[in-house]
Short mmCIF file of the C-alpha atoms (twelve columns), coordinates in Angstrom:
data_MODEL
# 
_entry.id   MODEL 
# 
loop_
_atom_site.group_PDB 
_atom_site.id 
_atom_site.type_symbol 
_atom_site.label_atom_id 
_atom_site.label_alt_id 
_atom_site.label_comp_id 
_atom_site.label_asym_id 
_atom_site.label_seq_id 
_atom_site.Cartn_x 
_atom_site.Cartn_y 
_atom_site.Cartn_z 
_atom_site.pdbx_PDB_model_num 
ATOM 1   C CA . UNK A 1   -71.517 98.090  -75.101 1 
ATOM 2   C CA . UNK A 2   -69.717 101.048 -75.943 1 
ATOM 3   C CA . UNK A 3   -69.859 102.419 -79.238 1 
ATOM 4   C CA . UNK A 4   -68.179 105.633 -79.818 1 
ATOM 5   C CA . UNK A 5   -64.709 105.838 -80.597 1 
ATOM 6   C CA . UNK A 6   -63.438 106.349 -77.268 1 
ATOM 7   C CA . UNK A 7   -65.875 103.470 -75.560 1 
ATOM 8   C CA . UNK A 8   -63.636 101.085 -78.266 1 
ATOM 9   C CA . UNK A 9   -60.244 102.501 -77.041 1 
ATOM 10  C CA . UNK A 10  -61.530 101.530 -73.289 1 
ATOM 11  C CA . UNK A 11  -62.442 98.506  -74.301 1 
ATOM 12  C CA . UNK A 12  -58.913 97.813  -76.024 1 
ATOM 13  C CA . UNK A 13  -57.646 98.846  -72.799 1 
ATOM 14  C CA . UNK A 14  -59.390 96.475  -70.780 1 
ATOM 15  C CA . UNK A 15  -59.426 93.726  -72.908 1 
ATOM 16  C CA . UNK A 16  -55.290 94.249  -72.491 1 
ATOM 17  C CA . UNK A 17  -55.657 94.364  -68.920 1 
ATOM 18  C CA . UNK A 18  -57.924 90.923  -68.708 1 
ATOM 19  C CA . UNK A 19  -55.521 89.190  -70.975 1 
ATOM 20  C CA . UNK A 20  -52.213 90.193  -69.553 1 
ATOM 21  C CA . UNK A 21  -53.516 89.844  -66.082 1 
ATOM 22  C CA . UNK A 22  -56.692 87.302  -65.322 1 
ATOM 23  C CA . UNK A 23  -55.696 84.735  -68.548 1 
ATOM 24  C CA . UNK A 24  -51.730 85.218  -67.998 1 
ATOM 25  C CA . UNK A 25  -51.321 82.917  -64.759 1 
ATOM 26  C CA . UNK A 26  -48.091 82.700  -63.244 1 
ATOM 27  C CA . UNK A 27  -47.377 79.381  -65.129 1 
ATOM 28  C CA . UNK A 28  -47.938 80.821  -68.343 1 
ATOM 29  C CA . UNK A 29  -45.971 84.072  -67.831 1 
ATOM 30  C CA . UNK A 30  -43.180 81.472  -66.781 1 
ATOM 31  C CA . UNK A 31  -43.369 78.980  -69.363 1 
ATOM 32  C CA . UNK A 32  -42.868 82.404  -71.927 1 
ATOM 33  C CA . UNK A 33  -39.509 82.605  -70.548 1 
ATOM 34  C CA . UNK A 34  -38.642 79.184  -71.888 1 
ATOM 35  C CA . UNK A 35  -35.436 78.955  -74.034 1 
ATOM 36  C CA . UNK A 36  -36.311 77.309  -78.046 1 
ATOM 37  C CA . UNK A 37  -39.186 76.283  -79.511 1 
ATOM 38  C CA . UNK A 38  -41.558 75.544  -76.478 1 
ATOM 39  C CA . UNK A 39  -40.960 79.169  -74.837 1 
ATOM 40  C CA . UNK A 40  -41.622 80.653  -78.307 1 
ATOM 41  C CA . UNK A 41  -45.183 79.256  -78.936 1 
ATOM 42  C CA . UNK A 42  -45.996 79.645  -75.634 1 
ATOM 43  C CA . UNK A 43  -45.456 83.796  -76.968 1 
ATOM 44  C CA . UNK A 44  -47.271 83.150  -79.877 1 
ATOM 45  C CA . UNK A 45  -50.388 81.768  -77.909 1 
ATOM 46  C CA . UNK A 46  -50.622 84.336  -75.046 1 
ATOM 47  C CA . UNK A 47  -50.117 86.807  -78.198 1 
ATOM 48  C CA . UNK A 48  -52.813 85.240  -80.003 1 
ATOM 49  C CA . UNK A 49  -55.112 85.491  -77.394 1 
ATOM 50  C CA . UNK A 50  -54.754 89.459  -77.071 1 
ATOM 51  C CA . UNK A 51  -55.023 89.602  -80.868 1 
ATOM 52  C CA . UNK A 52  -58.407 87.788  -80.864 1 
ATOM 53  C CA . UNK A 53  -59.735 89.964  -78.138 1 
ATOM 54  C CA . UNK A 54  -58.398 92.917  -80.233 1 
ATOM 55  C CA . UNK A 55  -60.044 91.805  -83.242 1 
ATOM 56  C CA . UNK A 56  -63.292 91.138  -81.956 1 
ATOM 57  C CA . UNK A 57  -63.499 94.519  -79.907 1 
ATOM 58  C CA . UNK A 58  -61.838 95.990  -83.652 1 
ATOM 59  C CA . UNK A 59  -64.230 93.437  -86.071 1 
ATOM 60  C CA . UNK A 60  -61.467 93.162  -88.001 1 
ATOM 61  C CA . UNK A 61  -58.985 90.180  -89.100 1 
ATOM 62  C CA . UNK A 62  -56.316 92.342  -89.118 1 
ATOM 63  C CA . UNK A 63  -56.406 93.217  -85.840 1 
ATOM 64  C CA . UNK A 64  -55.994 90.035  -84.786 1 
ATOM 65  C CA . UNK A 65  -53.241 89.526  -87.176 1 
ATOM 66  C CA . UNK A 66  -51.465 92.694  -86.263 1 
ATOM 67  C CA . UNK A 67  -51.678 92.251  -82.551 1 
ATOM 68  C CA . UNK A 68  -50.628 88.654  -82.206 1 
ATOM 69  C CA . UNK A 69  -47.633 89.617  -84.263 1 
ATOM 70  C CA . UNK A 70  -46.857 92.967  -82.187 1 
ATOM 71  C CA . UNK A 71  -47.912 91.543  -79.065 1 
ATOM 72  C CA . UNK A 72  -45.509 88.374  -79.658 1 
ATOM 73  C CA . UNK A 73  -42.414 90.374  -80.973 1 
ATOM 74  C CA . UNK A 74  -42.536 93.010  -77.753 1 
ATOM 75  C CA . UNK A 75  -43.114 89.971  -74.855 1 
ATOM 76  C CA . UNK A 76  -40.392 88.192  -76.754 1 
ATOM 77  C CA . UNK A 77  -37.749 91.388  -75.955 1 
ATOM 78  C CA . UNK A 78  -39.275 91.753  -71.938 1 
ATOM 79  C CA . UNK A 79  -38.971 87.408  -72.007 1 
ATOM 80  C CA . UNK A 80  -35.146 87.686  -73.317 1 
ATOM 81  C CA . UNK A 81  -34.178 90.307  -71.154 1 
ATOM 82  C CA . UNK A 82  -33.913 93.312  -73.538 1 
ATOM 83  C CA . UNK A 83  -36.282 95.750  -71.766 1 
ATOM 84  C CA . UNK A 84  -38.441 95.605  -68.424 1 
ATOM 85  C CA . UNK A 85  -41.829 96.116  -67.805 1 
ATOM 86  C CA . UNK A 86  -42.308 99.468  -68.319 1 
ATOM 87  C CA . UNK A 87  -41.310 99.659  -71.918 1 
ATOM 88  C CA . UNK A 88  -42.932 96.553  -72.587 1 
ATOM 89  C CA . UNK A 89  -46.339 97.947  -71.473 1 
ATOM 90  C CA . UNK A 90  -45.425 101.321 -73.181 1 
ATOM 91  C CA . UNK A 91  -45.260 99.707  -76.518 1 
ATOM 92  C CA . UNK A 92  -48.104 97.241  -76.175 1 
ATOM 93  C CA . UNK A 93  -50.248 100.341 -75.180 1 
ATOM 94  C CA . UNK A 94  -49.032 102.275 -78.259 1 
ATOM 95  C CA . UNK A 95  -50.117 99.445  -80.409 1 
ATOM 96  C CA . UNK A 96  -53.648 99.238  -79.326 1 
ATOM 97  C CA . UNK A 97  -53.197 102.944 -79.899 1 
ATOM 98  C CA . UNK A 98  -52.688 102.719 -83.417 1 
ATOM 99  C CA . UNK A 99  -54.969 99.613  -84.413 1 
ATOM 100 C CA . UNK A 100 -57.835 102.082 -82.914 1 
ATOM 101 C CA . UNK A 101 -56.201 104.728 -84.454 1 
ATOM 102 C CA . UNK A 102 -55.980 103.019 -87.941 1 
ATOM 103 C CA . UNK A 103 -58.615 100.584 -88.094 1 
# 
């Protein structure tokens, strides 16, 4: 659709906003709040899920690497009660930042 550099940051931005909003129903953003093992892979799914967008907007494998990993490590602080939304969507926005940045 887009292809100059700042087309693929739009898209990055979009993609977040699909992912955290449209495929994150209120079940799922719930279920991430979970104490042990079940809370944590519901993280690591709704992480993988932005890192597969992000890779295929990216076409690269470490995109999807990197931002499943970021995306699950900064949900996991907002889930546990460490920081609120804000910073959460601070430093999930400077992430897709740098993966456009970088890659």
């Amino acid at each position: 659709m887009f292809s100059s550099s700042v087309g693929i940051l739009f898209q990055l931005l979009v993609w977040h906003l699909i992912a955290d909003v449209l495929l994150q129903p209120q079940a799922l953003a719930n279920a991430k709040r979970k104490p042990g093992v079940a809370g944590v892979a519901v993280l690591v799914l709704h992480g993988f899920i932005h890192g597969l967008g992000t890779g295929l907007i990216l076409e690269s494998l470490w995109a999807v690497l990197l931002e499943t990993f970021a995306h699950t490590l900064v949900d996991f602080g907002k889930c546990r009660g460490y920081y609120g939304l804000a910073p959460d969507q601070c430093a999930h926005l400077t992430c897709l930042g740098c993966w456009w940045f970088v890659i």
